[in-house]
N, C-alpha and C positions, 0 to 999 in steps of 0.2 A: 289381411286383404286391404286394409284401408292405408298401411305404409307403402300397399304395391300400386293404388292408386294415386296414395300423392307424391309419389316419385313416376310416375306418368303423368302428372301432373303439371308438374316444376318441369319435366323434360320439353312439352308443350311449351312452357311461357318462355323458356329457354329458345326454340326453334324460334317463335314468335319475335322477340328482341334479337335475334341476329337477323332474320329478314330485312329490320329494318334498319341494321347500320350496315345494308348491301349499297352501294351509289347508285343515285338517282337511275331512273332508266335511261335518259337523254343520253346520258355519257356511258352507259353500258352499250344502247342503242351505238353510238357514235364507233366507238370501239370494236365494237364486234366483227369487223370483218378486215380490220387492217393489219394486213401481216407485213413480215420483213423477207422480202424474198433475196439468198444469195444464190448468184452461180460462181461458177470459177471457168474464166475464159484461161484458155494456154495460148498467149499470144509468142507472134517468135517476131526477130528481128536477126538482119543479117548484118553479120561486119568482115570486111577483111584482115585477114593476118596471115602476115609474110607472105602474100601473094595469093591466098589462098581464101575461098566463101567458105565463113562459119554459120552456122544458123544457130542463135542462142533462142532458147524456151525459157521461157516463165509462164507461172499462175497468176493469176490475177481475178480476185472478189470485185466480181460486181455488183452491189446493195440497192434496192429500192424498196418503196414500198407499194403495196400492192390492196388495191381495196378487198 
């Protein structure tokens, strides 16, 4: 009984010391809501060839950030 407490013990001081090498809250605070938002636009553009209207598609990422 008394090695099942101090191994409840030590798990305690354990939990306890990583609490505190968590980063400040300022910078958790600061963090906490800024994501990185992607979409993907399919933009097209038109070109001729041999007389004729092509329409080329692409993908295209667009990144920001987002609070």
């Amino acid at each position: 009984m008394k090695k099942f407490f101090l191994t409840l013990a030590g798990a305690a001081v354990l939990a306890g010391s990583m609490a505190v090498m968590a980063p400040e809250p300022a910078m958790a605070r600061h963090w906490q809501g800024h994501t990185q938002v992607c979409r993907v636009v399919v933009k097209k553009r038109v070109v001729w060839r041999h007389g004729h209207r092509h329409v080329i598609r692409y993908k295209v990422r667009h990144c920001w950030w987002r609070r």
